[in-house]
N, C-alpha and C positions, 0 to 999 in steps of 0.2 A: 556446323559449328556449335550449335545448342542440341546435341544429343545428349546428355548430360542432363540438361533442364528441361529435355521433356521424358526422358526416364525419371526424372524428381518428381514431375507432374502427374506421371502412371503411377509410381508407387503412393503418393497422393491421395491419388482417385480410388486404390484398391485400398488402403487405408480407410480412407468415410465410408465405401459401398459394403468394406469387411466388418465394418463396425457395428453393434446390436441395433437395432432397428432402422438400420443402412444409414447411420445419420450422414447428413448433409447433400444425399442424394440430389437433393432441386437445387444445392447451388452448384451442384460439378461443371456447370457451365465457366462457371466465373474462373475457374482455372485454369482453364485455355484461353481465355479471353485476355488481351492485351491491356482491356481499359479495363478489366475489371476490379473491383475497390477492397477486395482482398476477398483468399478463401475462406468459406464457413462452415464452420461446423454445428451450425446450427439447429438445435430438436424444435422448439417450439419458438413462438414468438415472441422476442428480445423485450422486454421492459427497459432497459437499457440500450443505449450504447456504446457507452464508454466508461471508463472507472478513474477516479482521480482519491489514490489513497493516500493519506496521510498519516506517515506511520510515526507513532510518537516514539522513536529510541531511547529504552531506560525503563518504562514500566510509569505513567501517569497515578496517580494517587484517588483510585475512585472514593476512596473514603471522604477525601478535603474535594473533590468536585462533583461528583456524581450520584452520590448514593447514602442519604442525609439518614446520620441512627440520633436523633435527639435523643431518646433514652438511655444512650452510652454511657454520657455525663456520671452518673451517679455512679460507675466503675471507675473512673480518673485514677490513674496510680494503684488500680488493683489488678492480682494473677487474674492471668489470662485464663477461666477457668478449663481443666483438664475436658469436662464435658463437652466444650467446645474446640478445641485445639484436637481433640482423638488421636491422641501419638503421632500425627501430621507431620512429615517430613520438613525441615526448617534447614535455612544454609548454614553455612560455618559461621557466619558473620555473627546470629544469635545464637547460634547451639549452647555457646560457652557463659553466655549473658546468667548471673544469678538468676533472674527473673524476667519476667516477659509482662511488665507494664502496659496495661491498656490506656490506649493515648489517642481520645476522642479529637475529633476534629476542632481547630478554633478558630473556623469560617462558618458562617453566618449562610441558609440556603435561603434561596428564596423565589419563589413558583412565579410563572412565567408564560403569558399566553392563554388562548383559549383551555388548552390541553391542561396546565398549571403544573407542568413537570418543576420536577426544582433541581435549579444548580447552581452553582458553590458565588460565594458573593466576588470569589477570585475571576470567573469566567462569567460577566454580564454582556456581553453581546453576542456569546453564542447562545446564553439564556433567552435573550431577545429572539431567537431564533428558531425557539421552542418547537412550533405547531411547524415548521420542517423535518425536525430531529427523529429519529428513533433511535433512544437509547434500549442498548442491551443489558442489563445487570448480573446478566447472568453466565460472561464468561471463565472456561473454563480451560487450562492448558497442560502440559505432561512436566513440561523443561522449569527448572528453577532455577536456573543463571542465563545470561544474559546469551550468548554465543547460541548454546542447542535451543534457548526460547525463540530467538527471532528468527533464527533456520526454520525452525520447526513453521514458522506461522509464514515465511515467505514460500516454502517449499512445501511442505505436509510431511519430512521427516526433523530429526535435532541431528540426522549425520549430512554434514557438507555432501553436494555434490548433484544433486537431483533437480532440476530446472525449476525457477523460481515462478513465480505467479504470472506475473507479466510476462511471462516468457513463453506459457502454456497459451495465452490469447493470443500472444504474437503468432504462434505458431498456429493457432486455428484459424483466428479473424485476418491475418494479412493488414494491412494498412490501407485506409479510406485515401492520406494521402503520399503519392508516391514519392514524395521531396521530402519527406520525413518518417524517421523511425515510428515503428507499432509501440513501441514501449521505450519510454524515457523517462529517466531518475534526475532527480534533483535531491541535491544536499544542504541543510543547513544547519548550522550551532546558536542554541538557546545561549543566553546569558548567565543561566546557570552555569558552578562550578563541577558538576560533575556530570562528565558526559561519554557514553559507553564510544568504541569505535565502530566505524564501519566499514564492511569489504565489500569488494567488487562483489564475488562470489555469492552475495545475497542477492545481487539481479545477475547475474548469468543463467545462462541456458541448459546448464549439465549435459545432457545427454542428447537432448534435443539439436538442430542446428546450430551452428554459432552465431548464425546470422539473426536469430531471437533475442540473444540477448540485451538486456537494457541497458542501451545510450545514454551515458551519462553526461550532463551537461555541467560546463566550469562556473566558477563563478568570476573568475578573474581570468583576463584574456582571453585569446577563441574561447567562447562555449565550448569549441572540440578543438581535441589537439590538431595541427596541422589543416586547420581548416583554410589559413590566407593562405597561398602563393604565395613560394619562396620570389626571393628577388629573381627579375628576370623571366619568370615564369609568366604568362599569362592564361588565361580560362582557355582558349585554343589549343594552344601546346599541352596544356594538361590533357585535354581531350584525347591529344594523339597518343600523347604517353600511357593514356589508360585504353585505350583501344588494343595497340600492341600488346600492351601486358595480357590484355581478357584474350587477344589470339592464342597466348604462348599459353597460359592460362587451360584456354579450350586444348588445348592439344593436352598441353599433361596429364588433363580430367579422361581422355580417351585411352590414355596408354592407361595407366593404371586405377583410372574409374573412382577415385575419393572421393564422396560427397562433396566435402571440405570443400574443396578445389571451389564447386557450385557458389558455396558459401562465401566465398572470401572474392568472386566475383561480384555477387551481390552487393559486397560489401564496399566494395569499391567504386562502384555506382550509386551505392545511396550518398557516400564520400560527397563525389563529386555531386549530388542533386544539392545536397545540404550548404554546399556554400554559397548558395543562391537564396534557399528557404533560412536559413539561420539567423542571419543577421537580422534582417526583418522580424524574425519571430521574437526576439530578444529588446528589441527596441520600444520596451514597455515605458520610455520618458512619453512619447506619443499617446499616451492614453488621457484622455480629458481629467481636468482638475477635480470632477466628482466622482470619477469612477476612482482614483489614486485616494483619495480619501477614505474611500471603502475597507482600505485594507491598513489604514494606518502610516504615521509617519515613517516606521521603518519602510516604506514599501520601495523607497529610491537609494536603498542602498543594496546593491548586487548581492547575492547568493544570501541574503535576510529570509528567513521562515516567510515573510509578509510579501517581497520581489517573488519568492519562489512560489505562493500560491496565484499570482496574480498570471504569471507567464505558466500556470497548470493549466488557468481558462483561456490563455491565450493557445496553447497546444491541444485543449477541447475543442475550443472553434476549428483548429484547422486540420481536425478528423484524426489525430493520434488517439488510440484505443486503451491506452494503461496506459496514467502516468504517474508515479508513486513519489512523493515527495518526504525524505528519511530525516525527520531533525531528533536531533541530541541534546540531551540535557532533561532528562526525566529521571536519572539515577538517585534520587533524593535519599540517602542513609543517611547523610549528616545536615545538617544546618539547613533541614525544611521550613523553617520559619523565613527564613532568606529565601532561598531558592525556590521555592513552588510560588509563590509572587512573582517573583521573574521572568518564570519559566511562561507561564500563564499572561505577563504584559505582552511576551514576544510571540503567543500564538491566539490569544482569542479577539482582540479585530481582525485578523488575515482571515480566520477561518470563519468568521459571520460573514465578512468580506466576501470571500468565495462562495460559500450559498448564496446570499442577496442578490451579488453581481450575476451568475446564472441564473438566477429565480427571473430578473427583472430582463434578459437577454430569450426568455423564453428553454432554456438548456436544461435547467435543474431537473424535469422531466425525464430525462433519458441520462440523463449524467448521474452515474451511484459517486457519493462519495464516501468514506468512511476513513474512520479515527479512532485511533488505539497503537498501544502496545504493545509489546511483547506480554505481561504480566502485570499484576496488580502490585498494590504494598501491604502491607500486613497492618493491622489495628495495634497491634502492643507496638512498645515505642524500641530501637533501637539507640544505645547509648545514651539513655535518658540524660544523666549525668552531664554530657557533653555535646550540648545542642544538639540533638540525635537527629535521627527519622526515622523512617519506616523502611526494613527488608521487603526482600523479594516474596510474593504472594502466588503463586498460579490458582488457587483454588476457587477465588470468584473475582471477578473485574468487570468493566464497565469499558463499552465501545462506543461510537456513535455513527449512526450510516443518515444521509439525506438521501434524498431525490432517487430516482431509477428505480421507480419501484416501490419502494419501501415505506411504511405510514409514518406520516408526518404524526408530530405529537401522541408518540405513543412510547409506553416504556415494557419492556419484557423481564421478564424473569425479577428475582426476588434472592436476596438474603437473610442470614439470618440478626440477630439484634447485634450482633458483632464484626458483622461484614463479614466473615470468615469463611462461610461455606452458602453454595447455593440451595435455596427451598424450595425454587419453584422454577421450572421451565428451562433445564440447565443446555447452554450451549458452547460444543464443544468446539474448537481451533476446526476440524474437521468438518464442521457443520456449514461453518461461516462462510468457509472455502467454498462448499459445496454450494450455498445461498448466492453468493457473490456471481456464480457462476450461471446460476438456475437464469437469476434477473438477466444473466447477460445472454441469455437463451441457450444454454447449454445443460447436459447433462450429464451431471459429473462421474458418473459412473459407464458411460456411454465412454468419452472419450479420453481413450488412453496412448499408450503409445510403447509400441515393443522395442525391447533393449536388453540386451544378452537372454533372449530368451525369454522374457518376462514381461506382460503387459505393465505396464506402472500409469499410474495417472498422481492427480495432485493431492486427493481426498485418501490415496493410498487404496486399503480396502473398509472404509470408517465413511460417516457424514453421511448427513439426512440435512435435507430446505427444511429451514426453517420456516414456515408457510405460514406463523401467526403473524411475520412481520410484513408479509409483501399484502401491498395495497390491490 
């Protein structure tokens, strides 16, 4: 009845022992193995075990948080000079602008910690959190709109369709626990007014199984669709109903042999494990009155940036390997004076929040988390005229990764007196992927995965670890 899943299992195995330096050879046991906590493709030894990203949808403004130019000032209201700009690709948004207004920041930095990093007076409790952080200053990206920018950084290309990040660990790591997805998404909206959308398609699994890709959880109602029992139904009769099906299931997998068929077995059993594990995982009122403070008042209103980081540590604790939480509202071209306030009340307690709360649980160690994203804003002002803000930037920005690895209070790379381009230690989307990967004992170049003929992996054929940043 499982010919099927142990033909998945051989192709598996010949995969890691095919692979350049036979990776994951010492775990091919855990592949046959029933109890085993998932497969691995593991090179070297993990700094990590888990990742918890927090991707900021829209593009955050490293200039007003991250990346303080005091000497800017005395440019106020002056061209952006051509020396600096270099004929620099720019969107349509400004192309047509008479001028390009240099529009210093009017936040106030201020250093923080033994380390004395400085960030923006808008984000003081992740400031507080200093000698955890390693800021990067020195990111760099291809995509200048919104859609091929955040493909590009979930996946490693800007064209849809190629398995998303979480989707590449699900598919190596397997899951610590078997009642719950390897890779799970949560969604939330900032209070800002401008906020990019998002698709499924950024956590799917392309090419890879379907059974990789990332479990989105609701905010309203089941977590997942069809998770209670219709009336009349109870957990027994379900049981029978999904046995029969995985029979008829097994059989059709043998006539015509579809992976698929595997997958959507699977799928139907994590199903059923999940309405057992879910509801509990979800029932973040139960957390003591100091820990809920941690993360701020929004933290008791469901699908809130602040709920969503708090049930991130709650799905770290209980062994899920990726889990990426996407909020909205970083698109700041107009009415930045409003809106990056905002934006910044509804994510900086959640996210001091989430370090602390790991740091003090013993977790922060092996937990990477990281924040950013897609793209930077640009230094000259957008619609000065009409409470403007800042376009879209890929040329330098500003990331931040804790724990797993990575040195606390420390900052990398360097711009220049206009934030505009990188001087020193530039890192690219490709890098980061590759870094992320390294901590989590992988080798990004090692493991790939054939599909119409073609090895493909995440880092593409790009990306070097960054090795100044890991502790």
């Amino acid at each position: 009845m499982r010919e099927l899943e142990s033909l998945d299992r051989l192709n598996r195995r010949a995969f890691l022992s095919g692979s350049a330096h036979g990776i994951g050879l010492t775990a091919l046991g855990s592949i046959f193995s029933q109890e085993s906590q998932g497969s691995s493709f593991l090179n070297h030894v993990a700094k990590a075990k888990r990742v918890i990203y927090l991707f900021q949808s829209g593009g955050p403004s490293q200039i007003d948080l991250f990346d303080p130019k005091v000497a800017l000032e005395k440019h106020r209201g002056k061209e952006l000079p051509d020396s600096v700009r270099m004929g620099q690709r720019i969107t349509t948004m400004t192309s047509t602008q008479k001028s390009l207004p240099v529009h210093p920041t009017s936040y106030a930095f201020n250093r923080y910690g033994k380390s004395g990093t400085a960030f923006s007076e808008l984000i003081p409790n992740i400031g507080a959190m200093s000698d955890d952080i390693c800021l990067i200053r020195s990111l760099q990206t291809e995509a200048i709109n919104h859609d091929p920018a955040i493909t590009f950084f979930q996946t490693g290309s800007q064209l849809a369709g190629r398995p998303s990040i979480g989707s590449w660990f699900s598919y190596g790591l397997g899951s610590v626990n078997k009642n719950l997805p390897s890779y799970i998404v949560l969604t939330s909206r900032g209070s800002s007014s401008d906020a990019q959308p998002l698709y499924s398609r950024l956590w799917a699994s392309g090419f890879l199984p379907t059974e990789h890709s990332g479990v989105k959880l609701r905010s309203t109602g089941d977590p997942v669709y069809f998770l209670s029992n219709p009336p009349g139904i109870n957990s027994h009769m379900r049981r029978d109903i999904l046995d029969d099906l995985n029979q008829l299931n097994d059989q059709r997998s043998i006539v015509i042999g579809d992976p698929e068929i595997n997958s959507r077995i699977s799928q139907y059993e994590m199903a059923f494990r999940m309405q057992t594990s879910v509801p509990d995982l979800v029932k973040v009122s139960e957390e003591p009155e100091n820990i809920l403070k941690l993360y701020g008042s929004d933290v008791n209103r469901p699908g809130s940036y602040a709920a969503n980081c708090l049930l991130a540590r709650r799905l770290a604790e209980r062994g899920v390997n990726f889990v990426q939480l996407f909020h909205m509202g970083w698109d700041h071209h107009f009415k930045l004076s409003q809106d990056l306030p905002r934006q910044c009340r509804d994510t900086d307690k959640p996210t001091a929040g989430l370090i602390a709360d790991l740091k003090q649980r013993g977790l922060l160690e092996d937990t990477l988390i990281v924040w950013g994203g897609e793209f930077g804003r640009t230094v000259y002002a957008q619609s000065p005229e009409k409470n403007g803000g800042r376009d879209h930037h890929p040329k330098c920005f500003t990331m931040m990764m804790a724990g797993g690895g990575v040195k606390g209070g420390h900052v990398h790379g360097a711009t220049d007196d206009f934030c505009y381009n990188v001087t020193k230690d530039p890192v690219h989307v490709h890098d980061l992927n590759a870094t992320i990967m390294h901590l989590m004992g992988v080798d990004h170049e090692d493991f790939t995965f054939n599909f119409q003929g073609r090895d493909y992996r995440l880092t593409d054929v790009h990306g070097r670890v960054v090795e100044q940043i890991i502790s």
